[in-house]
C-alpha positions, 0 to 999 in steps of 0.5 A: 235380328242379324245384322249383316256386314260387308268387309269389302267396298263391294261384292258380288254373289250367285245364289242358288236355292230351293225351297225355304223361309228365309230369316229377316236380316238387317244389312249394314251395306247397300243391296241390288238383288237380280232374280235370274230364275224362280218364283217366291215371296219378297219380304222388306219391313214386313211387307210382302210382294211376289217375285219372278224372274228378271226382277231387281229389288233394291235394300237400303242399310237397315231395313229388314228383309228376307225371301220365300222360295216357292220355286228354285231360284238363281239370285244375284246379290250386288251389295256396296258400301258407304267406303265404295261410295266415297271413291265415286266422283261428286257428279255420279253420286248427285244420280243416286239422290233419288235413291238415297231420299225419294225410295219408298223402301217397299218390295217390287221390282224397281224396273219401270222402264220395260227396255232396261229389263233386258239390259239390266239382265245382260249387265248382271250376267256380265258382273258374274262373268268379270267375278271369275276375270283374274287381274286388275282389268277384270277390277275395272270392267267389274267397277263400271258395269257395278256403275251402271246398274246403279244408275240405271237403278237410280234413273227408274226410280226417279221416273217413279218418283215423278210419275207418283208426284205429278199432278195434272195442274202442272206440266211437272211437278213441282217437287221434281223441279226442285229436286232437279236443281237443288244444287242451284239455288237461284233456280229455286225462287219462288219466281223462278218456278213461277215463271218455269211453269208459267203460274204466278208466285202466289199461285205457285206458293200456295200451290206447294203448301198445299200439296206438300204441308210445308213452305216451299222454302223450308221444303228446299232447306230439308231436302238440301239438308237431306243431301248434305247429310249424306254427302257427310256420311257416304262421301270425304267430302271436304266442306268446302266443297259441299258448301259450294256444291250446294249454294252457300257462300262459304263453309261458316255459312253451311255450318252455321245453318246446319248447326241452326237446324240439327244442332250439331256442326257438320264435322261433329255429324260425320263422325257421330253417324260413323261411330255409329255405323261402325259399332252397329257394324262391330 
């Protein structure tokens, strides 16, 4: 199967096209695809879902995907990379964390929230008219409309992933509290929650295995190893920074605990996973 590359930290593009099979492709990069116009048939993994206009689908690095035209359609390709990644500031990208490790990887619309629809459109629209924009402020308008979308991205996968987690026993799940305040470890006690959703700890842990398959605290230690991962590979991050983003006393103490649970330091991770990256690339 084609693996598809990016040269560029981002890009944007206006597609035209009649009817035909698309090939499956694999991207090295991230993927927004707007339909402006047309009907057809997405594929992602080999799962198949319809498409219509004002729909914006969403293809991660590595997933296999492709379309079927039934009907003349307009599409919009924002693509960015891990390079376009790593100049964002460290608050933006904490916003994306759902979609870096909560999306389901499925075809459909991303869109839950019908008032965005709209904008999302008027925001495309606009991307494809800064592509023609000449000079460094058509750069820049370009920059904080891209932003934008993927945020707005972001934010509906989340209330997806929150309205998929909830359970009627809890004013909010539990999951969402935790991804809420991975950043924060003290909010994670079990007491914490405890008191949050005004259960006691017992309840609170026992609720959660069962839910879940796993202990609250080794739930907490995977997903916050999840993003780190990700902080390595997408981010320059220095580790001192990491560590104390995520709660650790200092960067022996993240290295150690990350070593104890991938077996590699975090240094020996990030350059591992981008030559990798860069020879699936080649």
């Amino acid at each position: 199967m084609r693996l598809k590359n990016l040269h560029r930290p981002y890009e944007i593009e206006l597609l035209e096209a009649d009817q035909f099979k698309a090939r499956q492709f694999k991207n090295s990069f991230f993927e927004l695809v707007y339909v402006l116009e047309g009907t057809g048939i997405q594929i992602i993994n080999d799962v198949e879902l319809p498409y219509g206009s004002d729909k914006l689908f969403l293809l991660f690095p590595q997933d296999r995907h492709g379309f079927e035209i039934s009907e003349k359609t307009r599409f919009a390709f924002i693509r960015f990379n891990e390079s376009y990644l790593r100049t964002q500031p460290k608050e933006w990208l904490q916003k994306l964390e759902y979609i870096f490790h909560n999306y389901d990887h499925l075809p459909g619309c991303i869109l839950k929230t019908v008032t965005d629809k709209p904008l999302v459109r008027s925001l495309v629209e606009a991307l494809l008219r800064e592509q023609q924009s000449p000079g460094s402020s058509g750069v820049e308008v370009t920059q904080q409309l891209l932003n934008t979308v993927i945020t707005i991205a972001a934010r509906n996968i989340a209330l997806i992933q929150h309205a998929e987690a909830y359970h009627p026993a809890l004013p909010l799940s539990l999951l969402g509290y935790v991804h809420q305040h991975i950043h924060s470890p003290e909010e994670l006690r079990v007491e914490k929650l405890a008191a949050y959703f005004h259960r006691s700890p017992n309840y609170v842990s026992q609720f959660f295995k069962r839910e879940t398959g796993e202990t609250l605290q080794n739930y907490v230690n995977h997903y916050r190893l999840a993003l780190i991962e990700s902080r390595l590979l997408y981010t320059n991050a220095r580790l001192d920074d990491i560590a104390a983003e995520f709660g650790f006393t200092d960067s022996s103490h993240l290295n150690k605990t990350f070593k104890k649970l991938k077996g590699l330091s975090p240094s020996q991770y990030r350059r591992s996973a981008r030559v990798t990256r860069h020879i699936a690339a080649v």
